[in-house]
C-alpha positions in Angstrom: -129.9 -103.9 131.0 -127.2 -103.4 128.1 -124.6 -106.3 128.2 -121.9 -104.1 128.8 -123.4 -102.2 131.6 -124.5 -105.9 132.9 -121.0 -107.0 132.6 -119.7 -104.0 134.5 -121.8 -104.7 136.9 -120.6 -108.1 137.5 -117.0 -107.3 137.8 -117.7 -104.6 139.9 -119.4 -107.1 142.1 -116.8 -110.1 141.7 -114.1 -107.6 143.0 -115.8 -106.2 145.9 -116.6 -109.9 146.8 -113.3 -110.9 146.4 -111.8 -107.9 148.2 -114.5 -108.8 151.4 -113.0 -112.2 150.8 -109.5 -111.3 151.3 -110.3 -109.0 154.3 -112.1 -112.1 155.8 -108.8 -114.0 155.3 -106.5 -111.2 156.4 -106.8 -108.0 158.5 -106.3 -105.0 156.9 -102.9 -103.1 156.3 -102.7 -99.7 157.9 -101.4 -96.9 157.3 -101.7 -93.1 158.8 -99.8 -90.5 156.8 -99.7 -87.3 159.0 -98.2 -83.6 158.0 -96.9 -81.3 160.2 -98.7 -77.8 160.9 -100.2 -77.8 157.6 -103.1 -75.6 157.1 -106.7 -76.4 156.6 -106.9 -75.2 152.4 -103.1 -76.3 151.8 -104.8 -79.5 149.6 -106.1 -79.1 146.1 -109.0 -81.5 147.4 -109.4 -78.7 149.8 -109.3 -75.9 147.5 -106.0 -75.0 147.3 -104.6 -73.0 143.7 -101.0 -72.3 144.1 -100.0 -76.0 145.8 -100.3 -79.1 143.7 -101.1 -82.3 145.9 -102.3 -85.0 143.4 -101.0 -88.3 145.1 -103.1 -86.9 148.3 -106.2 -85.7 146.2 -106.2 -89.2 144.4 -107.1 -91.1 147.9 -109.5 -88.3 148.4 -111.2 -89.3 144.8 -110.7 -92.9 145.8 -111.6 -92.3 149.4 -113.9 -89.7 151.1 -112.6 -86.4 152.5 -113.6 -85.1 156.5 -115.1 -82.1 156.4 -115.1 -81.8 159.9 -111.9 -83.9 161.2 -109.9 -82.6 164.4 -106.7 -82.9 165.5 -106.5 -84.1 169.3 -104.7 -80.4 170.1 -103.6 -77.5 168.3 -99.9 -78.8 169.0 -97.5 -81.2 167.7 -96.7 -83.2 171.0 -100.2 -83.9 172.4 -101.8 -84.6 169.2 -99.2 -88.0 168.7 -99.7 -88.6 172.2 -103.0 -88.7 171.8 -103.0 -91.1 168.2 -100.3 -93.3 169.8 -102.7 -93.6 172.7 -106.1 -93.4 171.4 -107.0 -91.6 174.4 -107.2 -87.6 175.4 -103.5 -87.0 176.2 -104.2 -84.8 179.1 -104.7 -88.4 181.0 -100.7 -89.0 180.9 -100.1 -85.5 182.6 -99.4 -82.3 182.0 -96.0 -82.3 180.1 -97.7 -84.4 177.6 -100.2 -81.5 176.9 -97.1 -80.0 175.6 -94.9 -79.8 172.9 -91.4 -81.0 174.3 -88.8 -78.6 173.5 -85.3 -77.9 174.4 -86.4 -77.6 178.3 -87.8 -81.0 178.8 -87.4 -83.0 175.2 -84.5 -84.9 176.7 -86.1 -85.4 180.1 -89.9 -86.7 180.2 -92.1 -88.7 177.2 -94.8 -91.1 176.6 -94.1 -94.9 178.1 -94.6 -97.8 176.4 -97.0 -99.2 178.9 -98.9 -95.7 178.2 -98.8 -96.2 174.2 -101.7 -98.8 172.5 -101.3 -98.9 168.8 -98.2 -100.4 167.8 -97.9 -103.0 170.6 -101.7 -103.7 170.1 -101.3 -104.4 166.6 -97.9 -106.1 167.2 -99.4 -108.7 169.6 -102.2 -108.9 167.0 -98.9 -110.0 164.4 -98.1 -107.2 162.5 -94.7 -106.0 161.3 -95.2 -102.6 162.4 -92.3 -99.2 160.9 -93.0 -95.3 161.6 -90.8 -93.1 159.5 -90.8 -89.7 160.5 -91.0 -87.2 163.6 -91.5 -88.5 167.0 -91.3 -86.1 169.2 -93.1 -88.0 172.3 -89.8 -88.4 174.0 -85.9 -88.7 173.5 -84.5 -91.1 175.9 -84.2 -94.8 174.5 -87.2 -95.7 177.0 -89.6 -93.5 175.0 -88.3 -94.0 171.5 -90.3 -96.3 168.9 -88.7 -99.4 169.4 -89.3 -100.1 172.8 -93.6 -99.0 172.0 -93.5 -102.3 169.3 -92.3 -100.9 166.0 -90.1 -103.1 164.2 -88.1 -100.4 162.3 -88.0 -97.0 162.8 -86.4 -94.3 160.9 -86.5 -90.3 161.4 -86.1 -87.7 164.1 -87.3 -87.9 167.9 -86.9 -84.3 168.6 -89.6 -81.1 167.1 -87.9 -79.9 164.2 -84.6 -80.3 162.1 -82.8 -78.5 159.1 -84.4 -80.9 155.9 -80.8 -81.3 154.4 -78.3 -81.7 157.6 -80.9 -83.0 159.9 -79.6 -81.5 162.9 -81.9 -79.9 165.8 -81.6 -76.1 165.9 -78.8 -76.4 168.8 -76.9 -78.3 166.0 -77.3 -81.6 167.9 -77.3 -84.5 165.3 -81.5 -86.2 165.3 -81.9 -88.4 162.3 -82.0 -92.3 163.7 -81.9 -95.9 162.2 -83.8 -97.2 165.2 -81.9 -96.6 168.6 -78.3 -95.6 166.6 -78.1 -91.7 165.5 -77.4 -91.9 161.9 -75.8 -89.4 158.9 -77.4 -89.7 155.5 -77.4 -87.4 152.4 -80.7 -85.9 151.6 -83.7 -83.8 151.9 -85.7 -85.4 155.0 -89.4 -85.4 153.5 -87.6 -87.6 150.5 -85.7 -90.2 153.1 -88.6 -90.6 154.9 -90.9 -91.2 151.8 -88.0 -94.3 150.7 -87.8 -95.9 153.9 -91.8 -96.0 153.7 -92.5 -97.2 150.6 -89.2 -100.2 151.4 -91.1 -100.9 154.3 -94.2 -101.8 152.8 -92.1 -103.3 150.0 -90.3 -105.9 152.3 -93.9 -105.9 154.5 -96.1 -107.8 151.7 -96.4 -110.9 152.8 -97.7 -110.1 156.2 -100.6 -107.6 157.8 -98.6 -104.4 158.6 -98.7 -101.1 160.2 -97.3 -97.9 158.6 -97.0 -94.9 160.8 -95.1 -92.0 158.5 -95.4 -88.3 160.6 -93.5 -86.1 158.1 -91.4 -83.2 159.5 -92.7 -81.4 156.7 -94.2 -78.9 156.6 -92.6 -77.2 160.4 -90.2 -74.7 160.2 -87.2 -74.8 159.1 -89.2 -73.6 155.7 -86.2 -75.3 153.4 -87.6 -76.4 149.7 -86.5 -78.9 148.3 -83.7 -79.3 145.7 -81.6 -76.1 147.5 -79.1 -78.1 149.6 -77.5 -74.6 149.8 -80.2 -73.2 152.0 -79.4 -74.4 155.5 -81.3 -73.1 158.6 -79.4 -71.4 161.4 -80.5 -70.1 164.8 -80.7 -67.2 163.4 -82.9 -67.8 160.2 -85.0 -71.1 161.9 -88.3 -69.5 161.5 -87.7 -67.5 158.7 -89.4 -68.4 155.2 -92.2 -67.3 152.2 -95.2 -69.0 150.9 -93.2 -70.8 147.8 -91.0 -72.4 149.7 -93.6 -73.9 152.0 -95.7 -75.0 149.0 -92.5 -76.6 147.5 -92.4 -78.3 151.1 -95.3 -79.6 150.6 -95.5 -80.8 147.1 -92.4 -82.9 148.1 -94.6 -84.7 150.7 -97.2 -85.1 148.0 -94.8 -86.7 145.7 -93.5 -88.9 149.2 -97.2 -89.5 149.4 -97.3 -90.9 146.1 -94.4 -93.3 146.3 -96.3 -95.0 149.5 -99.3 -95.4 147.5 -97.1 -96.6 144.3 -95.8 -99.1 146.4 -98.9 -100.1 147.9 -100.4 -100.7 144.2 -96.7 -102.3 143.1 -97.1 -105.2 145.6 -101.0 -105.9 145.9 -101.9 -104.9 149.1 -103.6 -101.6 148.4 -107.0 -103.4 147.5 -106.5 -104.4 151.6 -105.0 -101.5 153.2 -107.2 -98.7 155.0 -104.9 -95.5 154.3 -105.5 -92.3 155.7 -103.8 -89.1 155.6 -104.1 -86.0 158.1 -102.6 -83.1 159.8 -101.2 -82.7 163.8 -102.6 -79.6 164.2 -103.9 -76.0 162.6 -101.0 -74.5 160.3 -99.1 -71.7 161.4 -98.3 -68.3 159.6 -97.4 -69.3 155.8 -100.0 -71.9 156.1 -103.9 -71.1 154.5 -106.1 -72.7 157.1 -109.1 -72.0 154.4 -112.0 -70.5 156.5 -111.4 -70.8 159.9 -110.0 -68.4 162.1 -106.5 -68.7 164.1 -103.8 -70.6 163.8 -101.8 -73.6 165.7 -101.5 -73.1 169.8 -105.0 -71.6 170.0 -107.6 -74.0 170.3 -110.3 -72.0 167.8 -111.1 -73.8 164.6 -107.7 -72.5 162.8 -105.9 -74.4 165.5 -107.1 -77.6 165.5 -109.7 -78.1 162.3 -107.3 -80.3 159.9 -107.8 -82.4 156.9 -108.2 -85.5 156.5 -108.5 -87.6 153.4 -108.8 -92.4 153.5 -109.5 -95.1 150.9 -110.2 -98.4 151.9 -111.0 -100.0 148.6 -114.2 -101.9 148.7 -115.5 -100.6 152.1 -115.4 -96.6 152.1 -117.4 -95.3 148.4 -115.1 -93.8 146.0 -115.5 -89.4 146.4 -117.4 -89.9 149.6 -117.8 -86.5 151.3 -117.8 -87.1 154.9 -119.4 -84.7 157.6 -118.4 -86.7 160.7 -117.1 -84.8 163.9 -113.7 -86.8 164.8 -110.2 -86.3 166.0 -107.0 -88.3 165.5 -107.6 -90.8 168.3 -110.9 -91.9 166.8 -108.5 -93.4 163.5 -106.3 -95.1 166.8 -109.8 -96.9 167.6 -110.5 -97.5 164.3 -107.4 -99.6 163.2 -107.7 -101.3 166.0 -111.4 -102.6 165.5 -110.1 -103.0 161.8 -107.2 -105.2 163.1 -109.1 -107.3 165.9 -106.6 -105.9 167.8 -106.7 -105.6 171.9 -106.1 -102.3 173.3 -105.0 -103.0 177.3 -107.1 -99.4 178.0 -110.3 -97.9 177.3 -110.1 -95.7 174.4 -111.5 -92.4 174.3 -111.4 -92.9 170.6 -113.7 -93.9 168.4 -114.3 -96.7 165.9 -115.3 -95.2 162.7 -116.0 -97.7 160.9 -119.0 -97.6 160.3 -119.2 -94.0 158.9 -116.7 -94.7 156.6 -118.6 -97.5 155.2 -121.3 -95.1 155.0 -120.6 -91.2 155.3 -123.6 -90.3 155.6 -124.1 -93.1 158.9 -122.4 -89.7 160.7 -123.7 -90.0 164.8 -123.1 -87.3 167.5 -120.0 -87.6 170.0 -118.1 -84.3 171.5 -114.9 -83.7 171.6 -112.8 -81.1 174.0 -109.7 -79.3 174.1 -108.1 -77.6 176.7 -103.8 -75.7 175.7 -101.9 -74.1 177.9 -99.5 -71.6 176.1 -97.8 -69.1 177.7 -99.1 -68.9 180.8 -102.8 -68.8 179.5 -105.3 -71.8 179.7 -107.3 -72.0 176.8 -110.8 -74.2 176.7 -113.0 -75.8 174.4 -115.9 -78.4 173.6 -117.7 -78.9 170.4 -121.0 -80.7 170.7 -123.2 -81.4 167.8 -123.1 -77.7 165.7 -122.3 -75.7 168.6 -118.4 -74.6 169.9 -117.8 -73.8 173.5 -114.7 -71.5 174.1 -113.1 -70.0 178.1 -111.0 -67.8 175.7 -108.4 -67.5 179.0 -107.7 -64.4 178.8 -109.6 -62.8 182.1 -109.1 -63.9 186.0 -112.3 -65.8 185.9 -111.5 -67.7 182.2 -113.3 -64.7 180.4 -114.6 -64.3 177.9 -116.3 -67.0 177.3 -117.7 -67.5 173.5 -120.0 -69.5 171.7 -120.2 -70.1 167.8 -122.6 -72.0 166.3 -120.5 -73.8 163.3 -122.8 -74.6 161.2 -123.5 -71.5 159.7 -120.6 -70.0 161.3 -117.4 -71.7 160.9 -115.0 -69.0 161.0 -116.4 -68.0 164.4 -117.0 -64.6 163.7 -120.5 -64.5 165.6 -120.4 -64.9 169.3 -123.7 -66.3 170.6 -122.6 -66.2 173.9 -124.5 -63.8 174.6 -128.1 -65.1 173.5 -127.7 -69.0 174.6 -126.2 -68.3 178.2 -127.4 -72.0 179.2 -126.4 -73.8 176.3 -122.7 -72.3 177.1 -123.5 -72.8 180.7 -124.2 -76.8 180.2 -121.4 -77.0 177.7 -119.1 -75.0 180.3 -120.5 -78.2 182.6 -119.8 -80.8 180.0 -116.4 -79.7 179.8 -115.4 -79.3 183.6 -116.8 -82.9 183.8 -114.2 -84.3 181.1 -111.4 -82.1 182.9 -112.1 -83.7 186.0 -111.8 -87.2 184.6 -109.1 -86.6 182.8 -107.1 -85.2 186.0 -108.0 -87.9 188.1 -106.7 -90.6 185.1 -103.2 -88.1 185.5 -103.1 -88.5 189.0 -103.1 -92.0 188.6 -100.9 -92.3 186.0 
């Protein structure tokens, strides 16, 4: 061996020992970073050409991106039920299955005793902050401070103009813990300050970092044109640039979390990950997969997902693992030696992300109801069950196989009856769980 490549060798090795020595001596720091109805391709690390993302494609190269990571639904509410629980949300009952809007946002939410993470990982002494949208219940008895986070700093209701912060009925929603609050500036940039303070003043201890942008939900307001304000009128409205502006400001909000990570010397001991809450909507590129949020086809609920962990997951892993968000709630916890109270329906991933090619079979199900129409689905192993909703009797019922299929333009429905028949089983089984863990609830 040349003596440079020998001494290479031997540093590398003498800082993976000493980072396995520090995890030995201290849990991990923790961090999930999660976008809001971004699509699928809306990453450079995921192809995208007209959106720059580098802070977020640097923990890919440092990391390993999921190929196949899901969110827990294809909307905003249940999927941060089901992170903050680490369970399938549809075992808190049915208004957490969905999105709380102006009809019940003020009226029902997730209870502390419901939540796991951030009391877990309290108890377990960390200092614990989320940054961001909420949106699993408005009254002080569902807000973050009463689930165990020490600081908390965003809005508790869906969506909000990015430069006044105000909910689309002009109520004011940006909060310094329990006190409404007014501050100048573009939301996705607060947000990204407050983070990278919090792990700033966090250093010295084992902490949890939970930042849910608002970014990139309508309003579609770019950063850097305080002029543009939304109104009821224009909410929705928006084009392509501004949403990529959008989300090249949480890139760069991104980056100042990881910046402060590196400035203090934690990052070598902080397992980082950064996802989506559900499929992107209409200016959103959701790469090859068909649909969009609310439905629960790949478009709706396929979302990336990029971690580093320095020393434990192999720099520009690819990672073919089947998850969903509540797998990353077991995960932490595992990492943390933290207790949860409940069984998890989560995961611990460790394992594959020590090794991404250690990938196992689990299955995952999905079930949305929008608009009067129930909308079903398991994936297990290659293969994607869907009761479309749509007829008396849940017809049509469709089966893709994924693997060579992942838009789910080929229905094999028709020519594996009982393979959609035993997944159609599979499923009804999970349902009736679930609904007997709601009724108890």
């Amino acid at each position: 061996m040349r003596r440079r490549t020998f001494l290479q060798t031997v540093a590398g090795a003498t800082a993976v020992r000493a980072a396995a020595q520090t995890r030995t001596e201290r849990p991990p720091n923790l961090v999930f970073i999660m976008a809001d109805d971004m699509g699928y391709a809306d990453l450079g690390c995921y192809g995208a050409t007209d959106i720059r993302t580098p802070h977020i494609d640097r923990i890919a190269s440092r990391g390993a991106r999921f190929t196949d990571c899901y969110a827990n639904a294809p909307i905003c509410t249940p999927t941060r039920v089901g992170f903050l629980t680490g369970q399938y949300q549809q075992r808190f009952g049915p208004e957490l299955e969905l999105p709380l809007g102006p009809h019940n946002n003020k009226t029902v939410g997730l209870l502390p005793s419901q939540s796991e993470l951030p009391g877990a990982l309290k108890r377990a002494g960390y200092r614990t902050g989320a940054f961001g949208k909420w949106h699993v219940g408005w009254n002080p008895e569902y807000r973050p401070l009463a689930h165990g986070f020490d600081e908390y700093f965003g809005t508790l209701l869906g969506n909000a103009d990015m430069y006044t912060h105000r909910y689309h009925d002009d109520s004011e929603d940006l909060w310094d813990g329990n006190d409404v609050v007014e501050r100048e500036g573009y939301l996705t940039e607060l947000l990204g300050e407050r983070a990278a303070q919090f792990v700033e003043k966090s250093a010295d201890d084992p902490f949890f970092l939970y930042l849910p942008f608002n970014a990139v939900h309508w309003p579609f307001q770019p950063p850097g044109h305080p002029e543009q304000l939304a109104t009821p009128e224009n909410w929705r409205d928006g084009v392509r640039e501004d949403y990529a502006a959008m989300v090249e400001s949480m890139d760069a909000a991104v980056g100042q979390v990881v910046d402060a990570l590196e400035r203090t010397g934690t990052a070598d001991n902080t397992l980082l990950v950064f996802t989506n809450d559900n499929g992107g909507e209409r200016l959103s590129d959701n790469g090859p997969f068909f649909h969009t949020k609310a439905t629960v086809f790949e478009g709706g609920v396929r979302v990336p997902a990029v971690a580093q962990w320095p020393g434990v997951i192999p720099e520009g892993a690819t990672c073919d693992q089947v998850c969903a968000s509540m797998d990353f709630t077991a995960t932490f916890l595992k990492a943390a030696g933290a207790e949860p109270r409940a069984a998890l329906d989560g995961v611990d991933l460790r394992g594959v992300l020590e090794d991404p090619n250690d990938t196992f079979e689990r299955p995952l199900f999905w079930r949305v109801l929008r608009d009067g129409r129930q909308q079903r689905a398991a994936r297990i192993g290659k293969w994607k069950y869907i009761d479309d909703g749509i007829g008396a009797r849940g017809l049509p019922e469709l089966l893709f196989d994924l693997e060579t299929d992942p838009g789910e333009r080929k229905n094999f429905y028709y020519r594996n009856q009982e393979l959609a028949a035993d997944m159609r089983r599979q499923y009804l089984a999970w349902e009736r769980d679930v609904e007997a863990s709601a009724a108890r609830a």
